[in-house]
C-alpha positions as a printed NumPy array, in Angstrom:
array([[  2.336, -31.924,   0.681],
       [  4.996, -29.358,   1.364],
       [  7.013, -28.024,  -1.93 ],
       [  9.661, -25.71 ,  -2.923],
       [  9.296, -22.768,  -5.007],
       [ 11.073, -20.103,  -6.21 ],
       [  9.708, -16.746,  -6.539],
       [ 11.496, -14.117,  -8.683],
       [ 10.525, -10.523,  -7.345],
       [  9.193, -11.8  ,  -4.04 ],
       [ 10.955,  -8.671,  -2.5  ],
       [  8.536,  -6.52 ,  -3.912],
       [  5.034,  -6.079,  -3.432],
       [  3.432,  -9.023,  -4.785],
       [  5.859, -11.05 ,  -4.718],
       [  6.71 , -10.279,  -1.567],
       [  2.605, -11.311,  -0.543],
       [  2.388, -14.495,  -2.398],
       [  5.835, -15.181,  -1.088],
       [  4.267, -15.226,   2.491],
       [  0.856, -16.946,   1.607],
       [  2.979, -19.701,   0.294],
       [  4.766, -20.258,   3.609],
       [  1.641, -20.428,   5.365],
       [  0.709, -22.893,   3.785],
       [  3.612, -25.016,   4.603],
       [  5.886, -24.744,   1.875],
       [  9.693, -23.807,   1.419],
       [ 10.793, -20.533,  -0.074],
       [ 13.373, -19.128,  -2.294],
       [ 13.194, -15.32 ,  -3.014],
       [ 15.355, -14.063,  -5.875],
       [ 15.688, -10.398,  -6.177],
       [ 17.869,  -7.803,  -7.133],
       [ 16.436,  -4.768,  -4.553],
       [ 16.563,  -2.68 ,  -7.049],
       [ 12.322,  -2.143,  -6.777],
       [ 12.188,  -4.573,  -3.782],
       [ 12.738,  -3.952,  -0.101],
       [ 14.975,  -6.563,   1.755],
       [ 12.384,  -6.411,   4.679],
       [  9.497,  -7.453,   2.806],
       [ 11.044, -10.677,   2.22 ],
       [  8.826, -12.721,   4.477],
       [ 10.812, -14.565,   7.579],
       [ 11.719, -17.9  ,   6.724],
       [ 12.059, -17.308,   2.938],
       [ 15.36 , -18.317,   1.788],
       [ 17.048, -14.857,  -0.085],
       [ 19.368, -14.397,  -2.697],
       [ 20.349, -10.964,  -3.902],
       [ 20.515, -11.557,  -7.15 ],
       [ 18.782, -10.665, -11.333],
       [ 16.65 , -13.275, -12.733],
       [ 18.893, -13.172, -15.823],
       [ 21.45 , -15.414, -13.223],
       [ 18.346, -17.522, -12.38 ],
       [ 20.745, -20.399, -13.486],
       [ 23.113, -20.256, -10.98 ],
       [ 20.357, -21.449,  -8.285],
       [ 17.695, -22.85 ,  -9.723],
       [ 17.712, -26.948, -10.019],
       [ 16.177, -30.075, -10.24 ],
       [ 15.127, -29.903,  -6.285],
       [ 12.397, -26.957,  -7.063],
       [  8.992, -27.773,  -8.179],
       [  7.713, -24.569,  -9.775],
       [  8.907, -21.063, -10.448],
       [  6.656, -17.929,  -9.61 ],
       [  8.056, -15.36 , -11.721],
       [  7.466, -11.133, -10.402],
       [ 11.235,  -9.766, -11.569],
       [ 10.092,  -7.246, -13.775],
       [  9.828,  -3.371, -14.668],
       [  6.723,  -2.545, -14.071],
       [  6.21 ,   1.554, -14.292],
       [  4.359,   2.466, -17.267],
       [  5.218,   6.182, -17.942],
       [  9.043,   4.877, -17.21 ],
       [  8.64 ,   2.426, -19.663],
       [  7.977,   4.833, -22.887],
       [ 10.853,   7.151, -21.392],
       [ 13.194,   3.924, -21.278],
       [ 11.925,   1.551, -23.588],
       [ 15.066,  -0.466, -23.696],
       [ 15.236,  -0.951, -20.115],
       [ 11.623,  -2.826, -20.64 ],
       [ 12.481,  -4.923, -23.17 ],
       [ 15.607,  -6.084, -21.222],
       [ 14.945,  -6.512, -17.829],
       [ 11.087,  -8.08 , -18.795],
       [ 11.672,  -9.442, -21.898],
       [ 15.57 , -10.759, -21.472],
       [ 15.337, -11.329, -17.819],
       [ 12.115, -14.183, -18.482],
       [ 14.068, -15.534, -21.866],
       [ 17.088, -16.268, -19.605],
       [ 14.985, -17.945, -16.711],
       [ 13.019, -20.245, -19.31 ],
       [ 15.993, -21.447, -20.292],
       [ 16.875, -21.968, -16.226],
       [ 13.81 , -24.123, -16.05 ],
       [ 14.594, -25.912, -19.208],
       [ 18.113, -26.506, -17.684],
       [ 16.837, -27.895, -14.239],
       [ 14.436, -29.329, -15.435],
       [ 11.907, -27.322, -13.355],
       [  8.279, -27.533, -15.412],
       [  6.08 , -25.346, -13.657],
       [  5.339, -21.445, -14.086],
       [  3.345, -19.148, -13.046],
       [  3.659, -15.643, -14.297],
       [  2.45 , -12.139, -13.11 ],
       [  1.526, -10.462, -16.501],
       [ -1.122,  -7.731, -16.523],
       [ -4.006,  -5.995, -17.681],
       [ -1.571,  -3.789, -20.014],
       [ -1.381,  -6.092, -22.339],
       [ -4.844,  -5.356, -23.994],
       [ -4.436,  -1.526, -24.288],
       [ -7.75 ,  -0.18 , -24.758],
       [-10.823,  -2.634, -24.319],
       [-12.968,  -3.479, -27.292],
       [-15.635,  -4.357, -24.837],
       [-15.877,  -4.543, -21.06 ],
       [-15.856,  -6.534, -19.22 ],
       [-12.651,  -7.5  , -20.23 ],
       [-12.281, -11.404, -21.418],
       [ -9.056, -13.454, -22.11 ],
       [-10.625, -13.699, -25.882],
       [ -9.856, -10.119, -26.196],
       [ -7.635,  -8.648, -28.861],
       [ -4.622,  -7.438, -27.274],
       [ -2.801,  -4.439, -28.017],
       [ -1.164,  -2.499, -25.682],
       [ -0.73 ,   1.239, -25.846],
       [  3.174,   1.013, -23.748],
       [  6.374,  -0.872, -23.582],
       [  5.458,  -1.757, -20.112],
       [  2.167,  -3.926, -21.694],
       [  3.828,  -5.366, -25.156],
       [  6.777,  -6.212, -22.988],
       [  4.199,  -8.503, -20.843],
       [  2.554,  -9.229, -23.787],
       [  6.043, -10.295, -25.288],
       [  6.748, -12.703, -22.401],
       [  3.086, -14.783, -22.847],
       [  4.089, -15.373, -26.062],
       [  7.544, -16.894, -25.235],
       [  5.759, -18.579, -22.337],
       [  3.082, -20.068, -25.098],
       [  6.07 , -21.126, -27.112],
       [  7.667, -23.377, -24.227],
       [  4.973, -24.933, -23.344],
       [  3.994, -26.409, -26.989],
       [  7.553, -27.367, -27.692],
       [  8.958, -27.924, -24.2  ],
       [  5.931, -29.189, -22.223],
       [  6.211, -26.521, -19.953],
       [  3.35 , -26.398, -17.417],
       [  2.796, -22.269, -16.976],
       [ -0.266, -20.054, -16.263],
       [ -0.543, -16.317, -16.589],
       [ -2.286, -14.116, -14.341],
       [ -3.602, -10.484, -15.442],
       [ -3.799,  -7.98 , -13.158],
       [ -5.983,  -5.396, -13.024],
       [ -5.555,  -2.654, -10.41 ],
       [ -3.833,  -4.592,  -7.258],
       [ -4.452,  -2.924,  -3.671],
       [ -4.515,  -2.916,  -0.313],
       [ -1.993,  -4.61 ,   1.852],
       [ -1.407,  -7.729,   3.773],
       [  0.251,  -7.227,   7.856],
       [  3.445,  -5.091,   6.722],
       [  3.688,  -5.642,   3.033],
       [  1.62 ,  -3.132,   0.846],
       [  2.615,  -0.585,  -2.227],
       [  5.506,   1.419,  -1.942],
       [  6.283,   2.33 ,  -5.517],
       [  9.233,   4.814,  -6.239],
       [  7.409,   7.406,  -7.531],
       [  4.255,   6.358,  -6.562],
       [  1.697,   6.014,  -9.634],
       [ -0.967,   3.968,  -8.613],
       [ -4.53 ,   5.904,  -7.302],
       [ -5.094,   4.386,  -3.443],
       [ -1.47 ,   4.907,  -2.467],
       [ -1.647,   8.453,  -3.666],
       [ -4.702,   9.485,  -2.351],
       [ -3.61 ,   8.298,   1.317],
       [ -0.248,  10.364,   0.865],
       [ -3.104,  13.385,   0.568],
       [ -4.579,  12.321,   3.825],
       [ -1.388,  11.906,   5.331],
       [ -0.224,  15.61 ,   4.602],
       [  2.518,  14.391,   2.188],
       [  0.66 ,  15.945,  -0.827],
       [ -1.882,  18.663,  -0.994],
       [ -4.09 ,  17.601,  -3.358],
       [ -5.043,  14.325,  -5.587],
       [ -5.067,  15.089,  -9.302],
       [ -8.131,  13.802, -10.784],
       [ -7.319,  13.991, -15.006],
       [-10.736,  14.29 , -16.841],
       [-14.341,  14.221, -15.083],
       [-15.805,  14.075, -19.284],
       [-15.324,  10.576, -19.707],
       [-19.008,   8.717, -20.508],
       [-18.967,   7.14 , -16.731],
       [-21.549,   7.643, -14.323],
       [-19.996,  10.615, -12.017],
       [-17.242,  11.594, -15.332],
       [-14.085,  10.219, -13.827],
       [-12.121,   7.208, -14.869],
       [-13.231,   3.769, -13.931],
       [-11.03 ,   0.988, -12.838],
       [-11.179,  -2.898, -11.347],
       [ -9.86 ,  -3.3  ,  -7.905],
       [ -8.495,  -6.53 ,  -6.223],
       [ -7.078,  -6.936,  -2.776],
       [ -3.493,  -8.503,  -3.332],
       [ -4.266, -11.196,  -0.647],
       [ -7.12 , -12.164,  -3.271],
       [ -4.325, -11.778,  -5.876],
       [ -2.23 , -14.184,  -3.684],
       [ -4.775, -16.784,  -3.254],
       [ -4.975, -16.921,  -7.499],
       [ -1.068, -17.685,  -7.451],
       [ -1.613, -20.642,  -5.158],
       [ -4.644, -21.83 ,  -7.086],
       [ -2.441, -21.397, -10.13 ],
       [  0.087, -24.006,  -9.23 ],
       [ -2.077, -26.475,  -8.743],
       [ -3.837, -25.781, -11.911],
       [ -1.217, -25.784, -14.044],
       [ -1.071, -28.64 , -17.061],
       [  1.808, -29.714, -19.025],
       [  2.159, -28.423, -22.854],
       [ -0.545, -25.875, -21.786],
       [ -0.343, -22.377, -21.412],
       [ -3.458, -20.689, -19.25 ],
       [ -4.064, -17.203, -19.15 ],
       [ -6.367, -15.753, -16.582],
       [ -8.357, -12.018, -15.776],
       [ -7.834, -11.426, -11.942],
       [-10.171,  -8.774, -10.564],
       [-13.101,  -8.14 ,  -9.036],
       [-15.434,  -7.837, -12.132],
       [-16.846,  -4.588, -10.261],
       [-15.562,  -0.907, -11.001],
       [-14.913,   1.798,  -8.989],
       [-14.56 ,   5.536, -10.707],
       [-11.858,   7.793,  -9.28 ],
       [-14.308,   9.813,  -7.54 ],
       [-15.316,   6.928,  -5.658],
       [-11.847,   5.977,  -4.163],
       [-11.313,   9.212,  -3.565],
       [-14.41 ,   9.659,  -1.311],
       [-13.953,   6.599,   0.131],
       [-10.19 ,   6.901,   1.658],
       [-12.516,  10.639,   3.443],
       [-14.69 ,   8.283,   4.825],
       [-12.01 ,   5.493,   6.06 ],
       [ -9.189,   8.272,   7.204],
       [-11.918,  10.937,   8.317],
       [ -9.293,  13.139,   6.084],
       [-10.969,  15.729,   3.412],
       [ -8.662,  15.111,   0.607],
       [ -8.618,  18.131,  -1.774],
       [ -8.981,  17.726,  -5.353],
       [ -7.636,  19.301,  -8.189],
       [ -8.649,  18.687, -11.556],
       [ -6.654,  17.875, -14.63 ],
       [ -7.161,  17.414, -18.331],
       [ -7.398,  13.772, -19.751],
       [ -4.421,  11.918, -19.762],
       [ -3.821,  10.192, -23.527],
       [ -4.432,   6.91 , -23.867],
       [ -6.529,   6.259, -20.042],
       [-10.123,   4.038, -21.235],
       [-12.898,   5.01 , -19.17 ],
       [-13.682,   2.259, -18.067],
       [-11.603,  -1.213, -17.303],
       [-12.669,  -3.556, -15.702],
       [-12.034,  -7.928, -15.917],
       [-14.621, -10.591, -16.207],
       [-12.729, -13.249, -13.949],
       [-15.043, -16.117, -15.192],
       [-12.077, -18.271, -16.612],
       [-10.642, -17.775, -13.006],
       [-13.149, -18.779, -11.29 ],
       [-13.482, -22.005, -13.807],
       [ -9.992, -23.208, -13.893],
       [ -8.584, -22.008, -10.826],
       [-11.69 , -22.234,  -8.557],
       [-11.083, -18.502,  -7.655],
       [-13.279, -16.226,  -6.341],
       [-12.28 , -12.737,  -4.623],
       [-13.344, -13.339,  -1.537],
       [-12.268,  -9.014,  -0.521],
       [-14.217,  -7.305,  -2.818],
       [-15.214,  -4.516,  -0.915],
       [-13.169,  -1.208,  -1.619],
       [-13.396,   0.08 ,   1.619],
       [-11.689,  -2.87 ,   3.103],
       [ -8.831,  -2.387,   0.435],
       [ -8.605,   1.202,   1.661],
       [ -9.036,   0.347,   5.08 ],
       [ -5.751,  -2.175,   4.835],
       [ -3.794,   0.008,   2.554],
       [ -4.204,   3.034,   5.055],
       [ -3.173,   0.913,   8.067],
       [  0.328,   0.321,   6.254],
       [  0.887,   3.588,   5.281],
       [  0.73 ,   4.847,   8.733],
       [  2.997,   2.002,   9.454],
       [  5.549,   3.461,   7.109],
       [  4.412,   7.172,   8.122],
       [  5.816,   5.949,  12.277],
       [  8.586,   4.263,  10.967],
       [ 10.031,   7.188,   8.751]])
């Protein structure tokens, strides 16, 4: 049965993916987003748009929308301890003002796109739900911030809302893939090497206690990522608030990614190597067991050449276009 959602961020990347996956499967649209991280052409085609913050959520969301799927955020973690106050507004005020939009309307289902970050450095690995949180930025205890008010609706409001952790999102789906402003996230950067746009990849410790030295981190296609979102909505219960691990459950060291985007390019990618960064784990990496339990999720891309392999088409995509 075909529904109507709204989807906060679903300019960016995604947003901009689960945006699309929900039209294919037959339901209407409304993307909210203020461009400010977002690119008007990722907006899928026949997606409703407003221009517009989530802290206004009020003045279009109503009764006639059956869930919110909520993406408007900051979401740059070295930004965030430079600008602290710009993370506790835009994540923090921005999702207080649209839970009271949903109170308003009466619209009782959410599903949010929290992260990773909000555990800081792992007690254990893999990574469980169970785990103490306590993140090391304002990026993570802004996320962190937001579960809690989200846990708080739903006991005293009924609110029907799951949360979704990411771990490391890549690869891309037809034209919609990273394009972060600077770019900070390992795949992307490594293809700019392989496109000529940078010289060499930093690689910032090769000490840590992993098998080749280098960091190691949990990869998940965002069309996987999608398909959780989906999963999500129909999984949602009222007065409860889920939180879920998305990722692959299998880790890939730096090293690794790096070698791998020579073998999918057929690009040497020089390296360059750095001293540790403070506060980077070795190793992170998500057990996805209460994902696969509640939702009925399983990564069905796990493969990090595939990842690669989609991420590099797009960024030759962009590469033409520019």
């Amino acid at each position: 049965m075909s529904k109507k959602y709204l989807v906060t961020g679903g300019a960016g990347y995604v947003g901009s993916v689960v945006a699309a996956h929900l039209l294919e499967a037959g339901h209407e649209v409304t993307v909210l987003d203020d461009l400010s991280t977002g690119f008007r052409e990722g907006v899928p085609g026949g997606a409703r748009f407003i221009e517009g913050r989530v802290q206004d959520a009020a003045r279009w969301l109503d009764s006639s929308y059956d869930a919110v799927l909520h993406f408007a955020a900051s979401s740059q973690v070295g930004e965030s301890v430079a600008k602290p106050e710009k993370y506790w507004d835009n994540n923090v005020g921005g999702s207080m003002a649209l839970l009271g939009a949903m109170r308003g309307a009466g619209v009782r289902t959410l599903v949010f796109s929290s992260t990773a970050a909000t555990y800081g450095e792992p007690v254990s690995t893999p990574i469980t739900e169970t785990d103490p949180t306590a993140p090391t930025s304002p990026y993570g205890a802004t996320k962190l911030a937001v579960d809690h008010m989200i846990s708080g609706e739903c006991a005293a409001h009924g609110l029907a809302a799951v949360s979704l952790r990411y771990f490391n999102v890549a690869g891309a789906y037809g034209s919609r893939g990273e394009r972060h402003d600077p770019e900070s996230h390992l795949i992307p950067l490594v293809l700019q090497v392989a496109l000529g746009k940078r010289e060499s990849i930093l690689v910032f410790g090769e000490d840590y206690p992993t098998p080749d030295g280098t960091c190691v981190r949990d990869y998940i296609h965002v069309a996987d990522l999608a398909e959780a979102h989906l999963r999500a909505l129909d999984a949602a219960s009222a007065g409860e608030h889920l939180i879920c691990n998305l990722g692959n459950g299998t880790g890939f060291s730096v090293r690794e990614v790096i070698e791998t985007v020579r073998k999918v390019t057929g690009h040497p990618v020089p390296e360059l190597l750095a001293a540790r960064r403070d506060g980077d784990p070795a190793v992170l990496v998500a057990s996805a067991r209460r994902a696969h339990e509640r939702l009925a999720w399983t990564p069905n891309r796990p493969d990090l050449a595939g990842i690669v392999e989609d991420a590099w088409a797009f960024a030759r995509e962009k590469e033409n276009e520019a």
